[in-house]
Structure formats: C-alpha cells, structure tokens
PQR file with spaces between the fields and no chain letter, atoms N, CA, C, O and H, PARSE charges and radii, in Angstrom:
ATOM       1  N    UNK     1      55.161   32.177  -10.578 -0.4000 1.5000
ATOM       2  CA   UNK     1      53.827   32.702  -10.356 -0.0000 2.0000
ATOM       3  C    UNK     1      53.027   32.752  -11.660  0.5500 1.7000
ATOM       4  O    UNK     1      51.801   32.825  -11.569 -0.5500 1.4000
ATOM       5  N    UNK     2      53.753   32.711  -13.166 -0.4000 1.5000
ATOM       6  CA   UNK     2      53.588   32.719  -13.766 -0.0000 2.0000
ATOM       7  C    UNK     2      52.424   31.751  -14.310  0.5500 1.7000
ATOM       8  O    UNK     2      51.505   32.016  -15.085 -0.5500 1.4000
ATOM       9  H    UNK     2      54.748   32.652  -13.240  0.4000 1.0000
ATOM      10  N    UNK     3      52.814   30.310  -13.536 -0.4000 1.5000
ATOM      11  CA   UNK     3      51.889   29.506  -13.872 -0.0000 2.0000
ATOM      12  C    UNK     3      50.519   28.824  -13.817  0.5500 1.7000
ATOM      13  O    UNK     3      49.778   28.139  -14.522 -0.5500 1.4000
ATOM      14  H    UNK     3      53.561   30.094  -12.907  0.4000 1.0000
ATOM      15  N    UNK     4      50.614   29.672  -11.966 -0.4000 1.5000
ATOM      16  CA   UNK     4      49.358   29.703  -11.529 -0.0000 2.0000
ATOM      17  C    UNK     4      48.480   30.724  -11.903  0.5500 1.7000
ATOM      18  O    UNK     4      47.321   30.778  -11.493 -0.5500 1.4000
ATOM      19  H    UNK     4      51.216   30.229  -11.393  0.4000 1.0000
ATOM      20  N    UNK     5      48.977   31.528  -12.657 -0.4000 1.5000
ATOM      21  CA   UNK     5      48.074   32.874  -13.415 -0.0000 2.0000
ATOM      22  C    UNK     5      47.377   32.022  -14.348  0.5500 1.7000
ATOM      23  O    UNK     5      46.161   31.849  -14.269 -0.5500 1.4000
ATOM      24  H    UNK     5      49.919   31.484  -12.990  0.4000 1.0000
ATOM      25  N    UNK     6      48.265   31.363  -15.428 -0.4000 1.5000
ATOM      26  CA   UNK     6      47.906   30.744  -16.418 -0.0000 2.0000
ATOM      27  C    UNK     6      46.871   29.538  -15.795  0.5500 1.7000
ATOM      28  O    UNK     6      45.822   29.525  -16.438 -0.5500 1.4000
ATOM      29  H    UNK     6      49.253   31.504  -15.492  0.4000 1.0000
ATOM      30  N    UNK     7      46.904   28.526  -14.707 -0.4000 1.5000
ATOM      31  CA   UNK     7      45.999   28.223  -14.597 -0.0000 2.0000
ATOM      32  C    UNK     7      45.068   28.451  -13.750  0.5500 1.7000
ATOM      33  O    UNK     7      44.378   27.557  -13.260 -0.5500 1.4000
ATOM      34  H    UNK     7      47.756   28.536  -14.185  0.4000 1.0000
ATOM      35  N    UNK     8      44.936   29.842  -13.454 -0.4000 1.5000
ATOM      36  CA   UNK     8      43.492   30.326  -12.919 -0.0000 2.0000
ATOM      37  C    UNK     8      42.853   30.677  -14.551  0.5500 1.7000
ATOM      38  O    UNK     8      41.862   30.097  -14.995 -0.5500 1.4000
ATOM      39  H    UNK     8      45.496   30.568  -13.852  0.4000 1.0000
ATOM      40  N    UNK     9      43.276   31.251  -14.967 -0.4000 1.5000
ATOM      41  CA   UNK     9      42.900   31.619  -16.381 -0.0000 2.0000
ATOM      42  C    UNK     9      42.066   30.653  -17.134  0.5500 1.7000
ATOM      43  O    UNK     9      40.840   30.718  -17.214 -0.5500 1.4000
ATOM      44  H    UNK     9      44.081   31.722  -14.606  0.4000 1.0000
ATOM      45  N    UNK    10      42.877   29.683  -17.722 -0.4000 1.5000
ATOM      46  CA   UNK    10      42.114   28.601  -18.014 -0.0000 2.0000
ATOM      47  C    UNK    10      40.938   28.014  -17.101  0.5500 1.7000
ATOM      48  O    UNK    10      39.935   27.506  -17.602 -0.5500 1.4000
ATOM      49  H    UNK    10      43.873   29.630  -17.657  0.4000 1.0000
ATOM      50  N    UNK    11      41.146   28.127  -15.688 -0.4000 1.5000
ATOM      51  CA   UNK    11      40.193   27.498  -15.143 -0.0000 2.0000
ATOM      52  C    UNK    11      38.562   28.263  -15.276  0.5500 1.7000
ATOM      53  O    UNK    11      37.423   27.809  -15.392 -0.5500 1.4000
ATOM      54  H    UNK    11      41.961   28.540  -15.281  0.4000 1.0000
ATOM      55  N    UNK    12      39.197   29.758  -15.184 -0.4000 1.5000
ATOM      56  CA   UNK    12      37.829   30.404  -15.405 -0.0000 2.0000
ATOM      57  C    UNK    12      37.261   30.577  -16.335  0.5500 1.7000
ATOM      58  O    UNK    12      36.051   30.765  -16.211 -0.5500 1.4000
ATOM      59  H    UNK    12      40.122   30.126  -15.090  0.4000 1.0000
ATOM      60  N    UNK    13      37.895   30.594  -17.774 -0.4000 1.5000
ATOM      61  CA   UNK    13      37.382   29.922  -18.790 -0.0000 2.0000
ATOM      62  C    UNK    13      36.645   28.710  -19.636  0.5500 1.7000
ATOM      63  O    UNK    13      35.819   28.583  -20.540 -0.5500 1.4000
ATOM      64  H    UNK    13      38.878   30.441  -17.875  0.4000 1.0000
ATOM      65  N    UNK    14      37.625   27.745  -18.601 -0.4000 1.5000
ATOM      66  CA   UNK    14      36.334   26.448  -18.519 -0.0000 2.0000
ATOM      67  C    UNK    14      35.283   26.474  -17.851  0.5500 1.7000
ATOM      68  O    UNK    14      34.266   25.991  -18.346 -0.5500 1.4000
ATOM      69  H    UNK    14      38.295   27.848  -17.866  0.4000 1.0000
ATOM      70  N    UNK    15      35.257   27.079  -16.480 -0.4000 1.5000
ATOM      71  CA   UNK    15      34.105   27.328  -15.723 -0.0000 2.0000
ATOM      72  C    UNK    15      32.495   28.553  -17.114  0.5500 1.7000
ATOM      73  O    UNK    15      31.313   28.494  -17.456 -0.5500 1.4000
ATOM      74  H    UNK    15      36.084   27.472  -16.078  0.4000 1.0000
ATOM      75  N    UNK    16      33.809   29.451  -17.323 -0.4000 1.5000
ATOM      76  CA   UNK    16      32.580   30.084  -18.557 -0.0000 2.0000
ATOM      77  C    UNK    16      31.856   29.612  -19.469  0.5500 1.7000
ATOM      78  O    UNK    16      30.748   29.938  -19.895 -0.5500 1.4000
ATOM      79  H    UNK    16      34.769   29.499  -17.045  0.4000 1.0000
ATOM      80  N    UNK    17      32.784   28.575  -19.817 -0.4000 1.5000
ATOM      81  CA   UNK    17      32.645   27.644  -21.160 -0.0000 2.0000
ATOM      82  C    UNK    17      31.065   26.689  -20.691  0.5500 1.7000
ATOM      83  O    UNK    17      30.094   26.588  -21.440 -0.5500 1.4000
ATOM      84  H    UNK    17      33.684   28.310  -19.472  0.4000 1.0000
ATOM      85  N    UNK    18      31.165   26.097  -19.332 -0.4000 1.5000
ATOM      86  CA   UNK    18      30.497   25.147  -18.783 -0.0000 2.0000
ATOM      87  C    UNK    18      29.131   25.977  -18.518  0.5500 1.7000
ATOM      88  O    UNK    18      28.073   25.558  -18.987 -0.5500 1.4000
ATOM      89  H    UNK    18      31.954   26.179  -18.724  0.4000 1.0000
ATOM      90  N    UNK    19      29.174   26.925  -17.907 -0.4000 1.5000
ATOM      91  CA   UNK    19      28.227   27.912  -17.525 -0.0000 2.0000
ATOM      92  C    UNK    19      27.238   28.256  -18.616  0.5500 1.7000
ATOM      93  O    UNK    19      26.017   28.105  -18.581 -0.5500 1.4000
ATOM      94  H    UNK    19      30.033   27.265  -17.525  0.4000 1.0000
ATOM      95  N    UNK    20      27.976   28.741  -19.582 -0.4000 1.5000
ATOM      96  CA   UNK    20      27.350   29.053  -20.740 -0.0000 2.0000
ATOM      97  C    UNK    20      26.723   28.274  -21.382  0.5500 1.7000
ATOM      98  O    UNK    20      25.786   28.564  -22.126 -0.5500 1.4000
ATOM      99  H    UNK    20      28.968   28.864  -19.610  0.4000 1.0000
ATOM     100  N    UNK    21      27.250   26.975  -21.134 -0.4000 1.5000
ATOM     101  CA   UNK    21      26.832   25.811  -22.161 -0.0000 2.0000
ATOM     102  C    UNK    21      24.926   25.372  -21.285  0.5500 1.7000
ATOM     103  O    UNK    21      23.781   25.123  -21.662 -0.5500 1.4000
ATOM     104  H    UNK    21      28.011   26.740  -20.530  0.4000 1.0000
ATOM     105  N    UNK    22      25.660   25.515  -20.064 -0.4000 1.5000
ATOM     106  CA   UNK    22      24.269   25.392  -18.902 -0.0000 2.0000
ATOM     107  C    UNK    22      22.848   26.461  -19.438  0.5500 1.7000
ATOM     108  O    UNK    22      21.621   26.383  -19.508 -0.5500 1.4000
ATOM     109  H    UNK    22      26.590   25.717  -19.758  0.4000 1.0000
ATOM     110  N    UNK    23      23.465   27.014  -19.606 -0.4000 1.5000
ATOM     111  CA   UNK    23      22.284   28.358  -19.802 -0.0000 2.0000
ATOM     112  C    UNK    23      22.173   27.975  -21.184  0.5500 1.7000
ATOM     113  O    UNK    23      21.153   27.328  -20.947 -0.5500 1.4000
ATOM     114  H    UNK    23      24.462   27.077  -19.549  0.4000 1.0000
ATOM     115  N    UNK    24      22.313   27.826  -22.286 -0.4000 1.5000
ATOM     116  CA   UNK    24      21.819   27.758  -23.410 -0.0000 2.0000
ATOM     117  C    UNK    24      21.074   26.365  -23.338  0.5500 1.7000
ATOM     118  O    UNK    24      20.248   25.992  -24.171 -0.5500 1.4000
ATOM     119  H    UNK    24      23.141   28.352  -22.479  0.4000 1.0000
ATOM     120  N    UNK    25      21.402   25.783  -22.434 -0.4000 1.5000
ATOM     121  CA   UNK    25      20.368   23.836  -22.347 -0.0000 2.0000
ATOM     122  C    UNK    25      19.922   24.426  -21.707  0.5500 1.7000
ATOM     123  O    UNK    25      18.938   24.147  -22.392 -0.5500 1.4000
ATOM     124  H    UNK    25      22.073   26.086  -21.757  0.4000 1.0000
ATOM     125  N    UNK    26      19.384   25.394  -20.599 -0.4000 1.5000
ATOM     126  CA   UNK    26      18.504   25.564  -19.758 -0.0000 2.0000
ATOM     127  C    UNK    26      17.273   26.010  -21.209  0.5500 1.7000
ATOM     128  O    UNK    26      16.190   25.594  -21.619 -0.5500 1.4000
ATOM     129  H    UNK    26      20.183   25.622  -20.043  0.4000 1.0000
ATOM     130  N    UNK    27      18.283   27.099  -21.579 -0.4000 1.5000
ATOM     131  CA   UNK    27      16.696   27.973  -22.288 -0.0000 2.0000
ATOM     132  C    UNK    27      16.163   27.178  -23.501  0.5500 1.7000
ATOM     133  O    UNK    27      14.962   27.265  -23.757 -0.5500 1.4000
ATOM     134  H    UNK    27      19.164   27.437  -21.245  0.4000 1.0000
ATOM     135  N    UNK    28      17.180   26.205  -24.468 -0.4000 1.5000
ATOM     136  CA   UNK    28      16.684   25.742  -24.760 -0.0000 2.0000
ATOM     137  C    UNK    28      15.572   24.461  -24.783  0.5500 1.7000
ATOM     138  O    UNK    28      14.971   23.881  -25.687 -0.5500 1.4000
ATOM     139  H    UNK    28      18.156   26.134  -24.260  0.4000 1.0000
ATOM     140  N    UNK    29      15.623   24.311  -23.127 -0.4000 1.5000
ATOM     141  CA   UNK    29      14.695   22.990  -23.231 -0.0000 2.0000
ATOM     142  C    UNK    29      14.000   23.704  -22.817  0.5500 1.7000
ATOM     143  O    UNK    29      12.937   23.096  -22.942 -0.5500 1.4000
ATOM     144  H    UNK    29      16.112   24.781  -22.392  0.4000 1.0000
ATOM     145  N    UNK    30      13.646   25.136  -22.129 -0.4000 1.5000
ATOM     146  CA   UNK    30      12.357   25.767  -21.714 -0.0000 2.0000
ATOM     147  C    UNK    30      11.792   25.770  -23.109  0.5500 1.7000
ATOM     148  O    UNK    30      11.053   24.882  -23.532 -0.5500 1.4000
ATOM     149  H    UNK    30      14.510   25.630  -22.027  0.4000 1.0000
ATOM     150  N    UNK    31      12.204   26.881  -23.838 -0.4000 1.5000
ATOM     151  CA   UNK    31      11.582   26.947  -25.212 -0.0000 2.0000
ATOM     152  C    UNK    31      11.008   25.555  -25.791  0.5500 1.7000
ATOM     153  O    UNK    31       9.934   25.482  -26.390 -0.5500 1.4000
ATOM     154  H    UNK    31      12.804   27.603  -23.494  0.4000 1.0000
ATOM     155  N    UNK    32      11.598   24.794  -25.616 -0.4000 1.5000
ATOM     156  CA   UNK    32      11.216   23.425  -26.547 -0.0000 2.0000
ATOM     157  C    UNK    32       9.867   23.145  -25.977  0.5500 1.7000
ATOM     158  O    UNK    32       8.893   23.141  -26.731 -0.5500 1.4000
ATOM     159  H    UNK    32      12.470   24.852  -25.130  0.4000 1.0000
ATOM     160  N    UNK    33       9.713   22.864  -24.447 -0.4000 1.5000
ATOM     161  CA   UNK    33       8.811   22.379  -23.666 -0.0000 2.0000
ATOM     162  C    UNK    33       7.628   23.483  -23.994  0.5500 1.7000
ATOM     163  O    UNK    33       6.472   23.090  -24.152 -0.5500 1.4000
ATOM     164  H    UNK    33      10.504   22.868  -23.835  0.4000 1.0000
ATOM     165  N    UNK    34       7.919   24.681  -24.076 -0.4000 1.5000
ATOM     166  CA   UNK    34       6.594   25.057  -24.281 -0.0000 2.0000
ATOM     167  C    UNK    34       6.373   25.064  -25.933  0.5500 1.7000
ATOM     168  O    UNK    34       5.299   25.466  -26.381 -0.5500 1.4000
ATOM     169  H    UNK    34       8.858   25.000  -23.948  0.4000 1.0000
ATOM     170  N    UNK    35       7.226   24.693  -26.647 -0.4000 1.5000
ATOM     171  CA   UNK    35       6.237   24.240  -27.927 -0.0000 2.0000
ATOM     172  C    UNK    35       5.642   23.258  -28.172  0.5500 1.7000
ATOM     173  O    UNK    35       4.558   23.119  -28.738 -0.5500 1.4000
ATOM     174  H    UNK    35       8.099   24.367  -26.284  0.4000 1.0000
ATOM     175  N    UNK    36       6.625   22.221  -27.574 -0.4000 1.5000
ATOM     176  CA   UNK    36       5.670   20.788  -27.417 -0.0000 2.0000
ATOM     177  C    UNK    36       4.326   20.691  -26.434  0.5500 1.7000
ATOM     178  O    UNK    36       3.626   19.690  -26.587 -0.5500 1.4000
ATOM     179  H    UNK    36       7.506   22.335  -27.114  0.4000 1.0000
ATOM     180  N    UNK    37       3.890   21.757  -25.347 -0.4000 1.5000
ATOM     181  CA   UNK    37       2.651   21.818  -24.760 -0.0000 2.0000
ATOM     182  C    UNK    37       2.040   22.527  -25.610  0.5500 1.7000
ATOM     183  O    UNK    37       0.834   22.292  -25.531 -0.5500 1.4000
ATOM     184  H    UNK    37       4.459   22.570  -25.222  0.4000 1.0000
ATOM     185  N    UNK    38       2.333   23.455  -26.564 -0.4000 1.5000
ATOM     186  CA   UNK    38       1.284   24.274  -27.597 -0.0000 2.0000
ATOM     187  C    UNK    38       1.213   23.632  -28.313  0.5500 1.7000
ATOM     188  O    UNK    38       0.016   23.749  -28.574 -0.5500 1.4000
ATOM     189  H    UNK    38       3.313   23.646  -26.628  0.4000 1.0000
ATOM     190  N    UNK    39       1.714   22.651  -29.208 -0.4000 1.5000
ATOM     191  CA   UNK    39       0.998   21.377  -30.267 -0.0000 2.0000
ATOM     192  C    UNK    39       0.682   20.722  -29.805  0.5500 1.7000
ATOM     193  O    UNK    39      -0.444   20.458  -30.227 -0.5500 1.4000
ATOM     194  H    UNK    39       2.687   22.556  -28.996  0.4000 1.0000
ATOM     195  N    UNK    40       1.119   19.758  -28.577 -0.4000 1.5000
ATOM     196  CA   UNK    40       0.350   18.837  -28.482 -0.0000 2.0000
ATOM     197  C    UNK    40      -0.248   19.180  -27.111  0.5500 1.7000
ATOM     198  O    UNK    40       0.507   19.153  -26.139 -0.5500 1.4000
ATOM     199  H    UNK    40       2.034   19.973  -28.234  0.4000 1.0000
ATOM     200  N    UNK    41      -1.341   19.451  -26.977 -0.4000 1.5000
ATOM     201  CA   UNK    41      -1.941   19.820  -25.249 -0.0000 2.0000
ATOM     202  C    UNK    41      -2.267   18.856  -24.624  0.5500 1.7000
ATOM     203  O    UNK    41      -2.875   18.053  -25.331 -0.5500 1.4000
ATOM     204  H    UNK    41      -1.954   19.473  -27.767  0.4000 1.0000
ATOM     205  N    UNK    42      -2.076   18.376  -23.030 -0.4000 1.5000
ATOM     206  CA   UNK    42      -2.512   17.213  -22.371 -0.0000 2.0000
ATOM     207  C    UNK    42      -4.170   17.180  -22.461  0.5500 1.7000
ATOM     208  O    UNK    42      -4.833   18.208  -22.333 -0.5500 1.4000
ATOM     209  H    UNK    42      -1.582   19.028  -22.455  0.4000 1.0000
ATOM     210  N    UNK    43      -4.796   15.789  -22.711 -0.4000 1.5000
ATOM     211  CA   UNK    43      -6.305   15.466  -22.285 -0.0000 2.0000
ATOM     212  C    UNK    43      -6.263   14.842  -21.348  0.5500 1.7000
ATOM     213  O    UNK    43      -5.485   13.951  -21.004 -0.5500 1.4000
ATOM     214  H    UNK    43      -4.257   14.954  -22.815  0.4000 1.0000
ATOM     215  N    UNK    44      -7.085   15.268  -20.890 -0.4000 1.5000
ATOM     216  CA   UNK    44      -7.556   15.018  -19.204 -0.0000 2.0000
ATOM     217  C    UNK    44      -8.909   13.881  -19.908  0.5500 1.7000
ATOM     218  O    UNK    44      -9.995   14.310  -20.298 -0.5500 1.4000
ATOM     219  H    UNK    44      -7.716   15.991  -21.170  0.4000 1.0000
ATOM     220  N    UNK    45      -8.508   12.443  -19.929 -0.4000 1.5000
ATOM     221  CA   UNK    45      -9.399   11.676  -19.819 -0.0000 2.0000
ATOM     222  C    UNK    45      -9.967   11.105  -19.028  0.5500 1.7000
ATOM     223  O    UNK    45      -9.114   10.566  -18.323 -0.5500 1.4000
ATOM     224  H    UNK    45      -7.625   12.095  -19.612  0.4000 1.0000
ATOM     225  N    UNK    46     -11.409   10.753  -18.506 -0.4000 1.5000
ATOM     226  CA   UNK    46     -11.969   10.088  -17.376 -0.0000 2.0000
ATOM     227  C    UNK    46     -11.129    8.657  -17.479  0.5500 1.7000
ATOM     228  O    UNK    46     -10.821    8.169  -18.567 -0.5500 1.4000
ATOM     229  H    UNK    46     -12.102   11.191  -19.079  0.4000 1.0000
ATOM     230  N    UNK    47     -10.887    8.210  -16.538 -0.4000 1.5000
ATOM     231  CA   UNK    47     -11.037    7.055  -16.417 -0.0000 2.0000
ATOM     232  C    UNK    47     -11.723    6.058  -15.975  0.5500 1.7000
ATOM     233  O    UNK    47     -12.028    6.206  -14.792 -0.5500 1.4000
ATOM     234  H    UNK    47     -11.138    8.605  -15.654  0.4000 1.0000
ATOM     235  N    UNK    48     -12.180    4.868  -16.561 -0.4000 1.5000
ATOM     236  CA   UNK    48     -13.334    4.068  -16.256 -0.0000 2.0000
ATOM     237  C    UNK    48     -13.526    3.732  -14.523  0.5500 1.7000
ATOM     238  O    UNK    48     -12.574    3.535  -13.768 -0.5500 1.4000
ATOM     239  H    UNK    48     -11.932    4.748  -17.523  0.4000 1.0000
ATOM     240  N    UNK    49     -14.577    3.725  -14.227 -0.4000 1.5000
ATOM     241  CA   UNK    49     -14.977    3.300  -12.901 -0.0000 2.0000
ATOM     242  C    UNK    49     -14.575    1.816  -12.631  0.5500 1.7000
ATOM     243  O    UNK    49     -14.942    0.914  -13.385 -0.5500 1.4000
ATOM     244  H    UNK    49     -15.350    3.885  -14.841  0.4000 1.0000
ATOM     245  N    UNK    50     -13.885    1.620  -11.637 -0.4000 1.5000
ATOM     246  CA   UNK    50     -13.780    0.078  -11.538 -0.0000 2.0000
ATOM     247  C    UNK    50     -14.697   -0.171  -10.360  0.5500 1.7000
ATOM     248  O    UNK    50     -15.027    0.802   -9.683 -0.5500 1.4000
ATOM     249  H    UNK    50     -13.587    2.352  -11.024  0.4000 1.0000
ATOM     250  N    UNK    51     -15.252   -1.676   -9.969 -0.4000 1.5000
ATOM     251  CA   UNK    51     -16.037   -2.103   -8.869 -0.0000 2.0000
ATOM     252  C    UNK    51     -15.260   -2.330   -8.069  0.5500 1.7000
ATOM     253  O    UNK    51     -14.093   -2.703   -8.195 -0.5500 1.4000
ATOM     254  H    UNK    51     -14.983   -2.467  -10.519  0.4000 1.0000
ATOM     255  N    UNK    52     -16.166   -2.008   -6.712 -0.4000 1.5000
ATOM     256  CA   UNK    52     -14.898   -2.398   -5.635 -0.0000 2.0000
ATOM     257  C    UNK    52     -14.556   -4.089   -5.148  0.5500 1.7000
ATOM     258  O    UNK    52     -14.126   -4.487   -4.066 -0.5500 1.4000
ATOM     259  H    UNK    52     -17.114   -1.705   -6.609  0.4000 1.0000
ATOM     260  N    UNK    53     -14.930   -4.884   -6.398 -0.4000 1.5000
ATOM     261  CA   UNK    53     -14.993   -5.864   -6.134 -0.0000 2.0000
ATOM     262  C    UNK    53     -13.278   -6.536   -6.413  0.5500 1.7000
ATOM     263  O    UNK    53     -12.712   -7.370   -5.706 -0.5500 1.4000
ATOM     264  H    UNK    53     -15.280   -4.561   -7.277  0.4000 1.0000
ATOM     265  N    UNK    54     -12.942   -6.116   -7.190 -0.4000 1.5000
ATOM     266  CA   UNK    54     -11.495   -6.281   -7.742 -0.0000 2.0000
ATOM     267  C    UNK    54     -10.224   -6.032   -6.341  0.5500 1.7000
ATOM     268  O    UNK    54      -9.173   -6.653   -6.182 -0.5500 1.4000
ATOM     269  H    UNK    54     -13.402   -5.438   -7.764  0.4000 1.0000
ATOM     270  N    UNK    55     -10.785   -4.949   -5.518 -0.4000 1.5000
ATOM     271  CA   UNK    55      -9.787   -4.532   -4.434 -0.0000 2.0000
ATOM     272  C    UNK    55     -10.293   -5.867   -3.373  0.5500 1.7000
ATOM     273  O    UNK    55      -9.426   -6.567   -2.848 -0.5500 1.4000
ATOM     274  H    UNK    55     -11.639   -4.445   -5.647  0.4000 1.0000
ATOM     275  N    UNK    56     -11.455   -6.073   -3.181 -0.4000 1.5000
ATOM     276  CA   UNK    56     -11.741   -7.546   -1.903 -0.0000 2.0000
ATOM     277  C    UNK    56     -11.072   -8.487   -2.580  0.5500 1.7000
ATOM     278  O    UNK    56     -10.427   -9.129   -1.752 -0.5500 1.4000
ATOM     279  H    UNK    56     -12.159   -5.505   -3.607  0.4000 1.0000
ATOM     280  N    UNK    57     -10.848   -9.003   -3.934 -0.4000 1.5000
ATOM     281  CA   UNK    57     -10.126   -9.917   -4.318 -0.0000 2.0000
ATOM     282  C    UNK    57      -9.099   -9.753   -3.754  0.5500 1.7000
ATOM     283  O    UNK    57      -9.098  -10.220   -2.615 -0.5500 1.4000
ATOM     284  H    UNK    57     -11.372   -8.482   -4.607  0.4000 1.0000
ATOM     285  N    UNK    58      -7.945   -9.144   -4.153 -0.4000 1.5000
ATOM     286  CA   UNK    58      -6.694   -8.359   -3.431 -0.0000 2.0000
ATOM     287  C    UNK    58      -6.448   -8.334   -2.253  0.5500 1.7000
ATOM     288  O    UNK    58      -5.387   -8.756   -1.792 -0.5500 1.4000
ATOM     289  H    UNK    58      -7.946   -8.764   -5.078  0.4000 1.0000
ATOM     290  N    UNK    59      -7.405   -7.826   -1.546 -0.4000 1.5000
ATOM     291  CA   UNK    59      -7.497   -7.812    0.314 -0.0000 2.0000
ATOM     292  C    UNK    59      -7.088   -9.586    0.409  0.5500 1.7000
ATOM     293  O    UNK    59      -6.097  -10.057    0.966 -0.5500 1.4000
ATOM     294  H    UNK    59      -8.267   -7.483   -1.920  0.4000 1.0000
ATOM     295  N    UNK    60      -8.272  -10.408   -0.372 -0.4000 1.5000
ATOM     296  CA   UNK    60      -8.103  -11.261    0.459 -0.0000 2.0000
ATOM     297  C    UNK    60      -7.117  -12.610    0.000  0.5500 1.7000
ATOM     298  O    UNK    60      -6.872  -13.611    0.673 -0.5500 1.4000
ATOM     299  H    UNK    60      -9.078  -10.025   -0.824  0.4000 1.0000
ATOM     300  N    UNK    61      -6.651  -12.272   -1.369 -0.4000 1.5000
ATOM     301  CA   UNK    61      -5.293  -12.349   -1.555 -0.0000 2.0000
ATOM     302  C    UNK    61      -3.882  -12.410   -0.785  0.5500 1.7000
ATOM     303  O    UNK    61      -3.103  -13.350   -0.627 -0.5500 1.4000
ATOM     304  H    UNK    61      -6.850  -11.459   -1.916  0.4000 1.0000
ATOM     305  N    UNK    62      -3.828  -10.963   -0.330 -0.4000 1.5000
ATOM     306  CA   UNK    62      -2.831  -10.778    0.678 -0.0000 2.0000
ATOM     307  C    UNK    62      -2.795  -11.391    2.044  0.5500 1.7000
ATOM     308  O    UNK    62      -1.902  -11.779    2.797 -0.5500 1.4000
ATOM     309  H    UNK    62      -4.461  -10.200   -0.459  0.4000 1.0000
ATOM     310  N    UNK    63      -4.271  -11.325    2.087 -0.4000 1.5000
ATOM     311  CA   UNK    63      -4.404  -11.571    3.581 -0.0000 2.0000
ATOM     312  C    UNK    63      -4.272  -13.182    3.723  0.5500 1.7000
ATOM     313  O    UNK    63      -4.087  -13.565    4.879 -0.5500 1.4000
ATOM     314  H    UNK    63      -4.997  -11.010    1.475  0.4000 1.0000
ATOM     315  N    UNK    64      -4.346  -14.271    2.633 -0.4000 1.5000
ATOM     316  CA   UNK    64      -4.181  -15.491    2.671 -0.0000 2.0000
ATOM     317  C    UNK    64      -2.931  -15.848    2.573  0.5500 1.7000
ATOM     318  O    UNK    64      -2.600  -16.930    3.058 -0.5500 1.4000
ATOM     319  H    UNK    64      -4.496  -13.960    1.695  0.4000 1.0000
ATOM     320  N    UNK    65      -1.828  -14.898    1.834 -0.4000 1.5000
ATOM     321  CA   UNK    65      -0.686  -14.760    1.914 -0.0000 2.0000
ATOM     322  C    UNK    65       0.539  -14.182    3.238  0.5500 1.7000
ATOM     323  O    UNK    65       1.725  -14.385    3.498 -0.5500 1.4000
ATOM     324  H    UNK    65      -2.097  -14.019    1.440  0.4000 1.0000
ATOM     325  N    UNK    66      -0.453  -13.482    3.731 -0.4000 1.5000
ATOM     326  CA   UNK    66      -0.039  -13.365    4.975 -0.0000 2.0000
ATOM     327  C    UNK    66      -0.266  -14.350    6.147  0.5500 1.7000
ATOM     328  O    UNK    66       0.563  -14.502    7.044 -0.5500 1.4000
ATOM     329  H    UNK    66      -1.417  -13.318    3.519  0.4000 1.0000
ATOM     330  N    UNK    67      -1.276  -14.914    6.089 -0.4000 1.5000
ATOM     331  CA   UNK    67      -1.801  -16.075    7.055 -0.0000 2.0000
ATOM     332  C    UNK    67      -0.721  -17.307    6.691  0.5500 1.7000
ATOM     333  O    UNK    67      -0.393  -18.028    7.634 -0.5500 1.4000
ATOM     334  H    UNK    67      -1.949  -14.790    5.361  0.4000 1.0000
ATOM     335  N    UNK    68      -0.269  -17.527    5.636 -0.4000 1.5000
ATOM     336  CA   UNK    68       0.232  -18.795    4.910 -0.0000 2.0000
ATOM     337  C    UNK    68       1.722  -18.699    5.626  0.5500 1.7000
ATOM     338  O    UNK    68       2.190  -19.535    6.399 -0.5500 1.4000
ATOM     339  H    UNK    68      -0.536  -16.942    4.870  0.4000 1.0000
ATOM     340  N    UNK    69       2.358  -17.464    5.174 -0.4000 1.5000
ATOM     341  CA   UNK    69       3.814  -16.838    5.213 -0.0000 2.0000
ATOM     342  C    UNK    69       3.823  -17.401    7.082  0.5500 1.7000
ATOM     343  O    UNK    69       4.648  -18.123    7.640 -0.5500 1.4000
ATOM     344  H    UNK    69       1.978  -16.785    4.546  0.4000 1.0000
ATOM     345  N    UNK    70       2.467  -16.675    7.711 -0.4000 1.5000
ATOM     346  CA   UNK    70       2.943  -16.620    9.379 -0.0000 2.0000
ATOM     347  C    UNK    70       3.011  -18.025    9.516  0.5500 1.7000
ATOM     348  O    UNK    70       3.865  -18.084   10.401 -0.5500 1.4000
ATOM     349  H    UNK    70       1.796  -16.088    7.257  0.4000 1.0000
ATOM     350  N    UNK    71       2.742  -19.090    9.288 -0.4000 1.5000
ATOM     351  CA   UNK    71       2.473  -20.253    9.759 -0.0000 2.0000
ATOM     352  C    UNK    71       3.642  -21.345    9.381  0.5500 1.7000
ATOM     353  O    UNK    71       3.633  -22.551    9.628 -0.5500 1.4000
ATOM     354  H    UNK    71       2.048  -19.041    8.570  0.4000 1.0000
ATOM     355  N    UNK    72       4.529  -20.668    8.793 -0.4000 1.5000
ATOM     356  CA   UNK    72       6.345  -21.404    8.422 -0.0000 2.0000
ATOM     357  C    UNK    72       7.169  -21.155    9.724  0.5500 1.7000
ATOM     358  O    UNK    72       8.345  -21.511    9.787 -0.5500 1.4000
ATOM     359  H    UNK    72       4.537  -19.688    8.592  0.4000 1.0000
C-alpha cells in the first residue's frame, strides 16, 4: 500500500507543480498585455473608400467562371 501512497503523492505534486506553473503564465501574460496596450494603443484608421466598380469586375469574373466550369 505503501506504493500507491507514494504515487498519489507524487501525482499531486505534479498536478501542483503544473497548476502553478498555469497561473503564473496566466497572470503573467495578463500583466504583459496590458502594458503592451498602454504603450502602444490601437489606431482606428479610416480606410480608403473603394468604388463599387472593382466588386462588378469580380461578380462578373465568377460568374464567367461559373458559366465556363457548367459547360464541361
């Protein structure tokens, strides 16, 4: 019986070992993350307007590709 004492023992010690190790990467990547959002802060840049002429290209792209594909 002796031995299964010894390895519950160890086991819950590795389980502590693992646990612990979890929680110190937890807090340390919280901490990190909010220093890296306090130096560097996201910009919210516009992005340029495109014409909707670029998407009818596309439409009719596909759609010639689809006509082509059905006809094999």
């Amino acid at each position: 019986m002796a031995m299964v004492d010894d390895g519950i023992i160890i086991m819950v010690i590795g389980m502590l070992g693992v646990f612990s190790f979890l929680i110190v990467m937890v807090l340390s990547m919280s901490s990190m993350s909010g220093y890296i959002l306090k130096t560097f802060p996201e910009t919210n840049q516009a992005l340029p307007r495109t014409s909707g002429r670029g998407d009818a290209e596309i439409a009719v792209a596909i759609a010639a590709a689809y006509t082509q594909n059905r006809r094999r």
